[in-house]
Biopython code that builds the backbone (N, CA, C, O; Angstrom):
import numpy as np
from Bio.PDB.StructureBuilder import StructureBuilder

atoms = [
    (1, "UNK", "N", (89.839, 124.106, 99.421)),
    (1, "UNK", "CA", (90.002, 123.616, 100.780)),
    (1, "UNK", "C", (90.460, 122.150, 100.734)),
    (1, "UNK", "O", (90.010, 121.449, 99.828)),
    (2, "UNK", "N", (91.299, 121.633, 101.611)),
    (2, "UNK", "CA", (91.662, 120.445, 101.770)),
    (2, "UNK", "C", (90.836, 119.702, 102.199)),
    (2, "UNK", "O", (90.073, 120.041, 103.103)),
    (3, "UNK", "N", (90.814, 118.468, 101.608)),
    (3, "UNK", "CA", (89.991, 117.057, 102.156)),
    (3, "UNK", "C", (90.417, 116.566, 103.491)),
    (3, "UNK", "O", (91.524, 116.051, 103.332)),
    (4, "UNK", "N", (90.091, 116.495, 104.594)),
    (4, "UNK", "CA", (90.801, 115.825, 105.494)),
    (4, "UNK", "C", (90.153, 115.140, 106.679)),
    (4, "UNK", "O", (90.749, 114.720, 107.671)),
    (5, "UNK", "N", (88.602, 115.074, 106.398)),
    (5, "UNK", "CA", (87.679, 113.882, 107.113)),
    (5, "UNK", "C", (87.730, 112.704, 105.938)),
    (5, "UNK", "O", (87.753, 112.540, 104.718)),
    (6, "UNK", "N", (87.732, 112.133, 106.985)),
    (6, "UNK", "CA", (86.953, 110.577, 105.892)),
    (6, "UNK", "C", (85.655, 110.091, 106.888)),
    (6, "UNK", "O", (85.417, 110.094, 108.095)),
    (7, "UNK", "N", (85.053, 109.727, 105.800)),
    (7, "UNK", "CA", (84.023, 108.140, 106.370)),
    (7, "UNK", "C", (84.575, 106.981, 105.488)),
    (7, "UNK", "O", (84.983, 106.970, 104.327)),
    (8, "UNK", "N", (84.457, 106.083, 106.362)),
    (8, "UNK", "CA", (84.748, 104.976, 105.627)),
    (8, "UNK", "C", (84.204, 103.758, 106.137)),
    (8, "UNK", "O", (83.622, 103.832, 107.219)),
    (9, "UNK", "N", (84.301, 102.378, 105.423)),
    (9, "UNK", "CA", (83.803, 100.977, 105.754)),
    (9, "UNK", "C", (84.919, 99.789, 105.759)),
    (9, "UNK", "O", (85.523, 99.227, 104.844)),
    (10, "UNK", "N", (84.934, 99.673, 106.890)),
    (10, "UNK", "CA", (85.869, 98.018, 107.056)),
    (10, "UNK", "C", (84.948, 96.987, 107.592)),
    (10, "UNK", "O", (83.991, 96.986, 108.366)),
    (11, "UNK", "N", (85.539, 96.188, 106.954)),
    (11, "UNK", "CA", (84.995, 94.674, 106.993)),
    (11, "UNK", "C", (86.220, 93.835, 107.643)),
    (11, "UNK", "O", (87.409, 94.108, 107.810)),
    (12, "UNK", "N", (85.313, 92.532, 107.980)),
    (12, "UNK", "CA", (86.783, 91.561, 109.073)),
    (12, "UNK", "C", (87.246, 90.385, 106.942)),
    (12, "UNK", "O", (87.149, 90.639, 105.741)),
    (13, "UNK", "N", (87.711, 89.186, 107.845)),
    (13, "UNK", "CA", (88.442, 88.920, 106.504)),
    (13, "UNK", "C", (87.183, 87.850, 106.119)),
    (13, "UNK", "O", (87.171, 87.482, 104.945)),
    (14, "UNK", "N", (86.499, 87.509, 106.695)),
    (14, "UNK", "CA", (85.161, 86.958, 106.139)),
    (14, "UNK", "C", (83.628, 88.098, 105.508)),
    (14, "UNK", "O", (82.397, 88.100, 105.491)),
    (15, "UNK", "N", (84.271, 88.549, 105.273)),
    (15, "UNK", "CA", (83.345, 90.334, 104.706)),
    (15, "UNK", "C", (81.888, 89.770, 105.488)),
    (15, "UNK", "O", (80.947, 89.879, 104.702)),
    (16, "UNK", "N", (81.488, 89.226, 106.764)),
    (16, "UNK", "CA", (80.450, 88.541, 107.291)),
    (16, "UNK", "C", (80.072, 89.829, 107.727)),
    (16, "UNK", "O", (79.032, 90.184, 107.174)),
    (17, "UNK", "N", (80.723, 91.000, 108.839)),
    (17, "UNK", "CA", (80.087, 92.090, 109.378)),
    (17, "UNK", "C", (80.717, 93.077, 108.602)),
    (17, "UNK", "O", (81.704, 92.758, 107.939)),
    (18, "UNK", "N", (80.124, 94.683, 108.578)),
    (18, "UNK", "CA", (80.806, 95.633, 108.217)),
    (18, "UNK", "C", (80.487, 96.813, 109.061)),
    (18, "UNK", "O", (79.411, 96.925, 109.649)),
    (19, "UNK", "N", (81.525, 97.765, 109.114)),
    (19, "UNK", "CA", (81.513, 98.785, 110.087)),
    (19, "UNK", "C", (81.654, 99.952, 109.414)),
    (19, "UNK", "O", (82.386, 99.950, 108.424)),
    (20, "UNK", "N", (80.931, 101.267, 109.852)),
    (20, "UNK", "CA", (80.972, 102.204, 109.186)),
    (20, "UNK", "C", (81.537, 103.472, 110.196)),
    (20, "UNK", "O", (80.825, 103.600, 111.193)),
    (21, "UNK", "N", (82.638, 104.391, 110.124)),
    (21, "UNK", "CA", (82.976, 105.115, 110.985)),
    (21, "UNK", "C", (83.408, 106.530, 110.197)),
    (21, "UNK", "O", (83.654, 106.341, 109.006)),
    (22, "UNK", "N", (83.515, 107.633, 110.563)),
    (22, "UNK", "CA", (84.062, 108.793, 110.546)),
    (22, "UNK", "C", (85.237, 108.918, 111.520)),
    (22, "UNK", "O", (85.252, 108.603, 112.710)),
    (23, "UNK", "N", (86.213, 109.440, 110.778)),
    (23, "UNK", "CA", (87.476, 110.136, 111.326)),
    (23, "UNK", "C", (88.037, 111.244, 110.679)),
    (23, "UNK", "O", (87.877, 111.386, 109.467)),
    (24, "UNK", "N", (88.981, 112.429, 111.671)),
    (24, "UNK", "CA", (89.510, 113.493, 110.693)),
    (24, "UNK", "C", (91.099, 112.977, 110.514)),
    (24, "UNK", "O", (92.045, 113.762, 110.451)),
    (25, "UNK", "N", (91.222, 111.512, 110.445)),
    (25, "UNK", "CA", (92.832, 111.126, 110.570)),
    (25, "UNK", "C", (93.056, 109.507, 109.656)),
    (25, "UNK", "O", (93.968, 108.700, 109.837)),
    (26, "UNK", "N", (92.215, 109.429, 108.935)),
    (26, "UNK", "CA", (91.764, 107.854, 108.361)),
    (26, "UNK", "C", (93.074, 106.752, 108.842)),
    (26, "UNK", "O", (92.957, 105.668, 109.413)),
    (27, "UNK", "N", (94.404, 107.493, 108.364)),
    (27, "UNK", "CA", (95.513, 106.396, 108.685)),
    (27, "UNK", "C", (95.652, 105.939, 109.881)),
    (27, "UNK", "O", (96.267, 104.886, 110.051)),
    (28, "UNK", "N", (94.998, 106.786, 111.163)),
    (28, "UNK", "CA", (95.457, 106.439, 112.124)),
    (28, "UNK", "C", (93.969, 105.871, 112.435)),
    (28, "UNK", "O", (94.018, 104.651, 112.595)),
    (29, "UNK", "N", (93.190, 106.187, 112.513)),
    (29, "UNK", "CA", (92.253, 105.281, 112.823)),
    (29, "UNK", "C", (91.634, 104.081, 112.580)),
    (29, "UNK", "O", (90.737, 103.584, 113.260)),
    (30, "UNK", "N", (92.350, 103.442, 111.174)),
    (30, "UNK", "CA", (92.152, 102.406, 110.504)),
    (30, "UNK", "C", (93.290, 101.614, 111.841)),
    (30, "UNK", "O", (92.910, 100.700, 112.573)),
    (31, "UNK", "N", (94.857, 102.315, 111.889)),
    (31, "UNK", "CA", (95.505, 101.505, 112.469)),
    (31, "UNK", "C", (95.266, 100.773, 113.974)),
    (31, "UNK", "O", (95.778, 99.791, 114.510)),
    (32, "UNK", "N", (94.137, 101.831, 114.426)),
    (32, "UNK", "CA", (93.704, 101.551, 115.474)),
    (32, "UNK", "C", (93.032, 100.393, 115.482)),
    (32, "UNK", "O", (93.493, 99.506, 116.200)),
    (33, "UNK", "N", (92.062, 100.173, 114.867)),
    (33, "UNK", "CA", (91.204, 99.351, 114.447)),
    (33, "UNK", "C", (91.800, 98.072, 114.134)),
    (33, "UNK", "O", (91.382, 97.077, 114.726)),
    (34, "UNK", "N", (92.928, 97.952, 113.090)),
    (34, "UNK", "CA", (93.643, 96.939, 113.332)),
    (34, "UNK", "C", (94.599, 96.133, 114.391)),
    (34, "UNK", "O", (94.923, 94.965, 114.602)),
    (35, "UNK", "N", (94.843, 97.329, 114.892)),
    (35, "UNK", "CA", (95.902, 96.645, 116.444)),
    (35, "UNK", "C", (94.481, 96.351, 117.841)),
    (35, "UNK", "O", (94.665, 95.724, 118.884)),
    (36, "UNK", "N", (93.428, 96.883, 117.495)),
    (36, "UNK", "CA", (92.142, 96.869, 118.270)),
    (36, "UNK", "C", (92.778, 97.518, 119.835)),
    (36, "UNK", "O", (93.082, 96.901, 120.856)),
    (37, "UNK", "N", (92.819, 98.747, 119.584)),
    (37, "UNK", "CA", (93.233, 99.646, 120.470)),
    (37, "UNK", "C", (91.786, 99.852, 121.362)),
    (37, "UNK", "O", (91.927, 99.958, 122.581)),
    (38, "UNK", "N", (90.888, 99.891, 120.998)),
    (38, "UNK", "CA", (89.453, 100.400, 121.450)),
    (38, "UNK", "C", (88.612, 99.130, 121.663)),
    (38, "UNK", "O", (88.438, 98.453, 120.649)),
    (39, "UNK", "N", (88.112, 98.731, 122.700)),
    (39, "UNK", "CA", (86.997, 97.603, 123.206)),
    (39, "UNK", "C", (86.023, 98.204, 122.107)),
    (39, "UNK", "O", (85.952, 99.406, 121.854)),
    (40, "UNK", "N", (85.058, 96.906, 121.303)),
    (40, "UNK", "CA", (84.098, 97.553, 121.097)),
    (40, "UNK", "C", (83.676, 96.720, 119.697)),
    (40, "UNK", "O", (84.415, 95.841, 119.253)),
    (41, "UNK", "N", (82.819, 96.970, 119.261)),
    (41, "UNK", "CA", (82.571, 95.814, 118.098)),
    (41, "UNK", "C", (83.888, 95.604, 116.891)),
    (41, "UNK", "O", (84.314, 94.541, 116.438)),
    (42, "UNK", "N", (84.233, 96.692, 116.649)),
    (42, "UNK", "CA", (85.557, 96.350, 115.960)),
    (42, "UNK", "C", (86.355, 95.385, 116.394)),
    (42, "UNK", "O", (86.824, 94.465, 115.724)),
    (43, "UNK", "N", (86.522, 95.633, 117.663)),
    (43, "UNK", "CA", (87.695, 94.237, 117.649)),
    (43, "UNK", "C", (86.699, 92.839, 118.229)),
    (43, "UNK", "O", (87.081, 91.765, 117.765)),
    (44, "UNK", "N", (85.682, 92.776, 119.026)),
    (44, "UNK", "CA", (84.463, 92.038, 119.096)),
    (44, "UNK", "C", (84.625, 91.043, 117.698)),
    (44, "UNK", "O", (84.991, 89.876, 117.837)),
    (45, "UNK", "N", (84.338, 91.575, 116.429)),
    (45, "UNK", "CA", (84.539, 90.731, 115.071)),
    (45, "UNK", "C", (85.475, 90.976, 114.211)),
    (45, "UNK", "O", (85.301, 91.016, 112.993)),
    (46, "UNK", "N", (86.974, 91.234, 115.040)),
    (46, "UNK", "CA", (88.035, 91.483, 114.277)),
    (46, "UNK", "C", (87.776, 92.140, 112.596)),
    (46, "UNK", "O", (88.040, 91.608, 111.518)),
    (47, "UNK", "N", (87.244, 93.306, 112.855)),
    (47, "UNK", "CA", (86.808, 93.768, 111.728)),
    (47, "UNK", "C", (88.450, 94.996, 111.618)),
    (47, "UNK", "O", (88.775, 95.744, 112.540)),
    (48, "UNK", "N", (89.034, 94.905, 110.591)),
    (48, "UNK", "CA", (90.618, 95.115, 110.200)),
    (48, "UNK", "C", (90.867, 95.596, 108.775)),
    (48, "UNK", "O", (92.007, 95.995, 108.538)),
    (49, "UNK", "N", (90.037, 95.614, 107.869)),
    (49, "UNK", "CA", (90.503, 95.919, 106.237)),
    (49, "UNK", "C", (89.408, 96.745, 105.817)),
    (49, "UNK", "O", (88.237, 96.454, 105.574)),
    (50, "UNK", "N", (90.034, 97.846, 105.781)),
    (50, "UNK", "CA", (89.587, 98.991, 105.020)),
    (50, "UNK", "C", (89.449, 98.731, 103.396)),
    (50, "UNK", "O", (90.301, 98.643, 102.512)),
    (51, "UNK", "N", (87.870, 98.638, 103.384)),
    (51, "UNK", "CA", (87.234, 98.595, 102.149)),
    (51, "UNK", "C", (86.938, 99.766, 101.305)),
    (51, "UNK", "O", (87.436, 99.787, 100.179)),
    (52, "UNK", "N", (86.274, 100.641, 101.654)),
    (52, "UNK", "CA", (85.763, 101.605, 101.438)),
    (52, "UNK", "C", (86.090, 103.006, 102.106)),
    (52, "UNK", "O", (86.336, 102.959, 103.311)),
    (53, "UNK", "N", (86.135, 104.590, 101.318)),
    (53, "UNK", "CA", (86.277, 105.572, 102.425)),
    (53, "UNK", "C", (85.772, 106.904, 101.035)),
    (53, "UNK", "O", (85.838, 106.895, 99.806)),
    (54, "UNK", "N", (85.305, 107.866, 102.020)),
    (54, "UNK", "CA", (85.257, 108.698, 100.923)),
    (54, "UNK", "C", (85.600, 109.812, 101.602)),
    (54, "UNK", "O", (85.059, 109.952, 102.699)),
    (55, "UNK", "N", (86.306, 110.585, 101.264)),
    (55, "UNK", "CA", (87.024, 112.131, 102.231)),
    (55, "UNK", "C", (85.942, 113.539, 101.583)),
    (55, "UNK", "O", (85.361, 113.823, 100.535)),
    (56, "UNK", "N", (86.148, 114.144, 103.000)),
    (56, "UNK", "CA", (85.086, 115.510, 102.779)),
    (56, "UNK", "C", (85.571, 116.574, 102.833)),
    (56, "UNK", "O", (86.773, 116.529, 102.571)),
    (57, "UNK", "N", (84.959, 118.188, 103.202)),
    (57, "UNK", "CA", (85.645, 119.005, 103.130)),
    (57, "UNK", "C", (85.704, 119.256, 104.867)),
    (57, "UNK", "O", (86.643, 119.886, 105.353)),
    (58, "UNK", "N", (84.562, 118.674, 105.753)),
    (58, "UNK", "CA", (84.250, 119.018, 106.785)),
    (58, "UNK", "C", (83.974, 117.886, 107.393)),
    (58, "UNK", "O", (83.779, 116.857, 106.745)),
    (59, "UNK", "N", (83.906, 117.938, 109.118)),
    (59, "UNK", "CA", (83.791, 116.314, 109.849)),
    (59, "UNK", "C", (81.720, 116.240, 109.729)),
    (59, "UNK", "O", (81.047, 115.210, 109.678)),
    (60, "UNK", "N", (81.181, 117.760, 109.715)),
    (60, "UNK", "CA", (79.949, 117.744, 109.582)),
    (60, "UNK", "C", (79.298, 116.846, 108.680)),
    (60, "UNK", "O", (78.370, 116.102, 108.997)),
    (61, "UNK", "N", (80.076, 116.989, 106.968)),
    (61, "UNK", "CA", (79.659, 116.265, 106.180)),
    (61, "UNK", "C", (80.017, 114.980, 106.501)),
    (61, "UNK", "O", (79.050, 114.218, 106.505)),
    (62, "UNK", "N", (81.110, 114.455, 106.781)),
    (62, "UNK", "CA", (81.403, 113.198, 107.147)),
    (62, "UNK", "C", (80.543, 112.506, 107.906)),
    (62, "UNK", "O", (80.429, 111.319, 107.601)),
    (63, "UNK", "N", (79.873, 112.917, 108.850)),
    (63, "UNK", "CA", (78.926, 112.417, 109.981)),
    (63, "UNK", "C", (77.637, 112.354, 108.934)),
    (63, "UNK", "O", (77.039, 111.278, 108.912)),
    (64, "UNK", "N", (77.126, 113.488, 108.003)),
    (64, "UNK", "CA", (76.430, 113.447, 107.577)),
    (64, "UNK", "C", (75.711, 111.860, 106.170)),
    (64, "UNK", "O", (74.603, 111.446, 105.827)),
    (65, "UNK", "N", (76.880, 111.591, 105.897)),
    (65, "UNK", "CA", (77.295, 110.925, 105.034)),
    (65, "UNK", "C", (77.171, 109.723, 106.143)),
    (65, "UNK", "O", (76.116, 109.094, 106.239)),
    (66, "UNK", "N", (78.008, 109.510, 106.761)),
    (66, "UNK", "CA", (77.827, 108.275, 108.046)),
    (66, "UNK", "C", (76.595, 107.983, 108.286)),
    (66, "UNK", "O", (76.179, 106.875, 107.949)),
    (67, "UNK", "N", (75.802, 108.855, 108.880)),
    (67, "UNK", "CA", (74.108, 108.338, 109.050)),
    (67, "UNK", "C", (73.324, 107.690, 107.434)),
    (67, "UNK", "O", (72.619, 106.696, 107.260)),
    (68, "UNK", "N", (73.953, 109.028, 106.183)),
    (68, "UNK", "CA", (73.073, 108.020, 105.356)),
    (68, "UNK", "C", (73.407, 106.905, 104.911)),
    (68, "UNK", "O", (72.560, 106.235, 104.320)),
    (69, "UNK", "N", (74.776, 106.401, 105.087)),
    (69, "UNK", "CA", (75.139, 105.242, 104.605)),
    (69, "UNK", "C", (74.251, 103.837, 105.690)),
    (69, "UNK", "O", (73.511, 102.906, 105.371)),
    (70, "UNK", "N", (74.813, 104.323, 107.047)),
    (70, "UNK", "CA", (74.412, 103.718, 108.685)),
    (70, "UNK", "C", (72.462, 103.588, 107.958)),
    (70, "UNK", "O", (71.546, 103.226, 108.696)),
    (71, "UNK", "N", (72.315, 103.840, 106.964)),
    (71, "UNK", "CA", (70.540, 103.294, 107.353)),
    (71, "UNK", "C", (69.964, 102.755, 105.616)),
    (71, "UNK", "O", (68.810, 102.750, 105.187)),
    (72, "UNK", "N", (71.175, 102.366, 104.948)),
    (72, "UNK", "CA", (70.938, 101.826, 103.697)),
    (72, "UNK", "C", (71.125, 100.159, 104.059)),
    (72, "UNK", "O", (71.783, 100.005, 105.088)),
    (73, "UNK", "N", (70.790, 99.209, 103.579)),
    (73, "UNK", "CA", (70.226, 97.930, 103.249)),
    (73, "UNK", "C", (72.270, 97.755, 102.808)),
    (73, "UNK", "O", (73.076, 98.365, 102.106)),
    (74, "UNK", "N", (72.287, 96.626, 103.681)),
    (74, "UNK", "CA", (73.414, 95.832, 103.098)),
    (74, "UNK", "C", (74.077, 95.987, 101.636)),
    (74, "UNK", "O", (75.138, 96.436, 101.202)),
    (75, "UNK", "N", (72.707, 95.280, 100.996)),
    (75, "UNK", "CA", (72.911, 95.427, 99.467)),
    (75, "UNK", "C", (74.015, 96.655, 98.967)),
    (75, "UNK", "O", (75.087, 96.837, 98.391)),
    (76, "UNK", "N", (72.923, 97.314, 99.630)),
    (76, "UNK", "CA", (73.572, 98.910, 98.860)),
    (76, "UNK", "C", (74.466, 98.896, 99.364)),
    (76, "UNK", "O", (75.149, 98.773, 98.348)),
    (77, "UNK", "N", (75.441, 98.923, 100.428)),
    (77, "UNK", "CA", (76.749, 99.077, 100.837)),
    (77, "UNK", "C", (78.029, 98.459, 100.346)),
    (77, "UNK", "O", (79.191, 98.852, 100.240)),
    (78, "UNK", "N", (77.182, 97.003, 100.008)),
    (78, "UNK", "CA", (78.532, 96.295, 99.115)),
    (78, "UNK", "C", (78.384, 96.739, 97.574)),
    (78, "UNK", "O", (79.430, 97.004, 96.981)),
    (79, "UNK", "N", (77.485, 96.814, 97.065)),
    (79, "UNK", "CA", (77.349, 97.973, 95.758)),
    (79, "UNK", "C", (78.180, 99.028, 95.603)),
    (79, "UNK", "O", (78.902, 99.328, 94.652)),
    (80, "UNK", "N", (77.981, 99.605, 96.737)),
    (80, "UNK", "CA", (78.935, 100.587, 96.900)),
    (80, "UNK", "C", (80.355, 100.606, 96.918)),
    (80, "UNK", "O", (81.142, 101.170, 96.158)),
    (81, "UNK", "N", (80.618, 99.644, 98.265)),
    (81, "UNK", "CA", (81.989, 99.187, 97.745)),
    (81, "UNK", "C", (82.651, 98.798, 96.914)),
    (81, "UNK", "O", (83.812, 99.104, 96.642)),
    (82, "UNK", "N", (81.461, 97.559, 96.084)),
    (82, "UNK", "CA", (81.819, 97.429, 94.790)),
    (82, "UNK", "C", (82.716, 98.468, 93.619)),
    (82, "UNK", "O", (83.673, 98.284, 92.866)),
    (83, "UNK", "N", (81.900, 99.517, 93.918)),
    (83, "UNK", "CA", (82.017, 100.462, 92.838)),
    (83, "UNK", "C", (83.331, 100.943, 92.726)),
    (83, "UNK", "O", (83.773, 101.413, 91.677)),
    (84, "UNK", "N", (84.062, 100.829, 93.917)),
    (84, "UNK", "CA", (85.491, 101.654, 94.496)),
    (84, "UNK", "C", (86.516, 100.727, 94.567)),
    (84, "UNK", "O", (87.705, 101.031, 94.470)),
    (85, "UNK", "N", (85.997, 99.343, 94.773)),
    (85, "UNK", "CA", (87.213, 98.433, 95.292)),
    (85, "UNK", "C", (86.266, 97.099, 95.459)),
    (85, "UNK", "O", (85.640, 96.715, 96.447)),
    (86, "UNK", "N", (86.454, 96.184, 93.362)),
    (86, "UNK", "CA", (85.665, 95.332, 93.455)),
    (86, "UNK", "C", (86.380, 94.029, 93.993)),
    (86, "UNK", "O", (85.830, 92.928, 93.977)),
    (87, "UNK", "N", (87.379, 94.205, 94.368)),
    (87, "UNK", "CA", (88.045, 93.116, 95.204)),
    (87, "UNK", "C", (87.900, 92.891, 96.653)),
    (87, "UNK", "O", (88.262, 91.791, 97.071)),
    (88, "UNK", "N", (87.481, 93.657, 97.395)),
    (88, "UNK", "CA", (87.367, 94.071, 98.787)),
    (88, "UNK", "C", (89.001, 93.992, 99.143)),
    (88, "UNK", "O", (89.349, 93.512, 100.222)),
    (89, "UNK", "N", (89.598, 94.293, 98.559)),
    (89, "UNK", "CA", (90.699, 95.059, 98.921)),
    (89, "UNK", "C", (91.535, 95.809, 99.960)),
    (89, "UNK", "O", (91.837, 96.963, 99.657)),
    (90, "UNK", "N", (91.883, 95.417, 100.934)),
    (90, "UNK", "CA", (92.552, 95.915, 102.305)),
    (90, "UNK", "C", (92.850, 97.367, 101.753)),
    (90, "UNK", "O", (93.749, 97.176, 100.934)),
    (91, "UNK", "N", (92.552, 98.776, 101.775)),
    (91, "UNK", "CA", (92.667, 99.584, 101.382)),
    (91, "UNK", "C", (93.903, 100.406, 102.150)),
    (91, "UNK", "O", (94.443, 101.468, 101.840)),
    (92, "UNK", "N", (94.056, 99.817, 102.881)),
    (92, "UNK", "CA", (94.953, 100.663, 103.982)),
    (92, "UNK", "C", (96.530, 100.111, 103.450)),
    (92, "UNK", "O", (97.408, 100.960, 103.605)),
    (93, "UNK", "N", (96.892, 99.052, 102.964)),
    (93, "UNK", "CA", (98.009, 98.412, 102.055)),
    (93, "UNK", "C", (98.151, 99.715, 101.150)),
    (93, "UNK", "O", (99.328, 100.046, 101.294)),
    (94, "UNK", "N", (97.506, 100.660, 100.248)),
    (94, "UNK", "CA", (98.549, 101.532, 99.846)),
    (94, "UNK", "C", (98.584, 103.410, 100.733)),
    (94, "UNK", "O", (98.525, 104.463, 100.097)),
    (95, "UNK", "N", (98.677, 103.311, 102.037)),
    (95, "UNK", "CA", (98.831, 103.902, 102.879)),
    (95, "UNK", "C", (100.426, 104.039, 102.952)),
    (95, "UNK", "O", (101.090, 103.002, 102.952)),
    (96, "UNK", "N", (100.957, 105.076, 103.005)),
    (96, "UNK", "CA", (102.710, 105.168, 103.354)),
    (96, "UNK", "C", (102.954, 104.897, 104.427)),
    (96, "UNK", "O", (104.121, 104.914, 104.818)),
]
sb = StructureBuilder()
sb.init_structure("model")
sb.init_model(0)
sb.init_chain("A")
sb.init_seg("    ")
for serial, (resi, resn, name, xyz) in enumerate(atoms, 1):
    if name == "N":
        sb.init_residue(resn, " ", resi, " ")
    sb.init_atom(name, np.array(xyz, "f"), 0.0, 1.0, " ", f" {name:<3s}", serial, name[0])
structure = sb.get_structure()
């Protein structure tokens, strides 16, 4: 089966806040996020660079995955990111 949810984590360019969201369209919803199409804490702290994302088989798991990330300790989240992209890395730059 094809991968085609993501969860993922963007941060603004001071990695000060981070945001954690599910989508079944990552490219387009990152772009959203950057042009701040949607009122709402994203564009509130110009949060814009896709750090982190991990794709599922289903939006169920994706959500599922969203809550457990949504209730881990900071720490662990940039750990995490760490692990994938120790630069914090605008991830959406190798997007076509």
């Amino acid at each position: 089966m094809k991968k085609t949810c993501a969860v993922y984590i963007m941060t603004n360019y001071s990695q000060s806040s981070l945001y954690i969201g599910v989508t079944s369209n990552l490219q387009k919803r990152v772009w959203e996020h950057k042009n701040k199409v949607v009122a709402g804490f994203t564009k509130k702290y110009n949060i814009n660079r896709l750090v982190y994302y991990e794709l599922t088989d289903s939006i169920e798991a994706a959500i599922n995955r969203e809550k457990q990330l949504k209730r881990w300790h900071r720490d662990w989240k940039i750990n995490l990111i760490k692990e994938m992209n120790p630069e914090f890395r605008d991830l959406s730059l190798d997007f076509e």
